[in-house]
C-alpha positions as CSV (number, residue, x, y, z in Angstrom):
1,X,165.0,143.2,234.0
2,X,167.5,141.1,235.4
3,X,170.9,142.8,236.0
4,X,172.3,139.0,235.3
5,X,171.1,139.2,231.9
6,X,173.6,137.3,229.6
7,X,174.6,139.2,226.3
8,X,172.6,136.5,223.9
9,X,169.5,137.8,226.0
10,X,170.2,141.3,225.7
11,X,170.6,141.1,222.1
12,X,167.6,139.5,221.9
13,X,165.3,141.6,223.9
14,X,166.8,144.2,222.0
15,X,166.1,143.1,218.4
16,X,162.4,142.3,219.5
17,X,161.9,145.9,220.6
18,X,163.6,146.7,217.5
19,X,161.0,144.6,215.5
20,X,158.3,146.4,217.8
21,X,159.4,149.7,217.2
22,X,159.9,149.5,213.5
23,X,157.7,146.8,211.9
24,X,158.6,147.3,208.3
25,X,162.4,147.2,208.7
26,X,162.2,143.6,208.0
27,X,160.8,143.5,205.0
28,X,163.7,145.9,204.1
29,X,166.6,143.7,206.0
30,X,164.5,140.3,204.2
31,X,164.8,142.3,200.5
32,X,168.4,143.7,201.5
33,X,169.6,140.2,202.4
34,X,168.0,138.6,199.7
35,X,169.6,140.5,196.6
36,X,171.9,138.7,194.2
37,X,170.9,135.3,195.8
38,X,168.1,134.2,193.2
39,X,166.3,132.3,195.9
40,X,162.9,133.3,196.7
41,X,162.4,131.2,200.0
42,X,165.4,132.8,201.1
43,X,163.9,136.5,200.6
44,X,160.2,135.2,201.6
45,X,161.5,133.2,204.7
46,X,163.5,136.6,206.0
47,X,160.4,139.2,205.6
48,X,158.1,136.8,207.7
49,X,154.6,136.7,206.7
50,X,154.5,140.7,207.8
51,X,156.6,141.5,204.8
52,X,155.7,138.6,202.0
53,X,151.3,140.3,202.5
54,X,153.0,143.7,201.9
55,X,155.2,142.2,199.1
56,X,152.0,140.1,197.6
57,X,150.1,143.6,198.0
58,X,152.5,146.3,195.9
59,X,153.1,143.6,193.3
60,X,148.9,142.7,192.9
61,X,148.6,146.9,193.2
62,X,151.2,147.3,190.2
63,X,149.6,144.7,188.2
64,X,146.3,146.5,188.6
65,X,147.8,150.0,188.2
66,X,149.6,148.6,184.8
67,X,146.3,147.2,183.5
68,X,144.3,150.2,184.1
69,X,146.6,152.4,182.4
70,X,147.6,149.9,179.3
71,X,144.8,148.0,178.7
């Protein structure tokens, strides 16, 4: 670490180790962001592809879940 470190880096380094840390916090942050927008490649760009598999998975689980129990 360099004690020159500018505050853009430092933010940086800290968001990546925040992203490291806690890997599912952006598909919260990506869903949380965007609400009340009505623009899918806004909320699908923001989760990365991380959090648009998890997103794809629940909603393929539900649909299988729903036709188990109703059909």
């Amino acid at each position: 670490m360099d004690s020159k470190e500018t505050s853009q880096e430092k933010r940086e380094r800290l968001r990546q180790n925040e992203l490291k840390n806690n890997p599912t916090g952006s598909l919260r942050d990506g869903l949380d962001r965007g609400m009340g927008v009505g623009n899918i490649n806004d909320v699908a760009g923001d989760m990365g592809w991380k959090g648009m598999g998890l997103l794809i998975l629940m909603l393929f689980l539900g649909y299988v879940i729903y036709q188990f129990f109703f059909s």
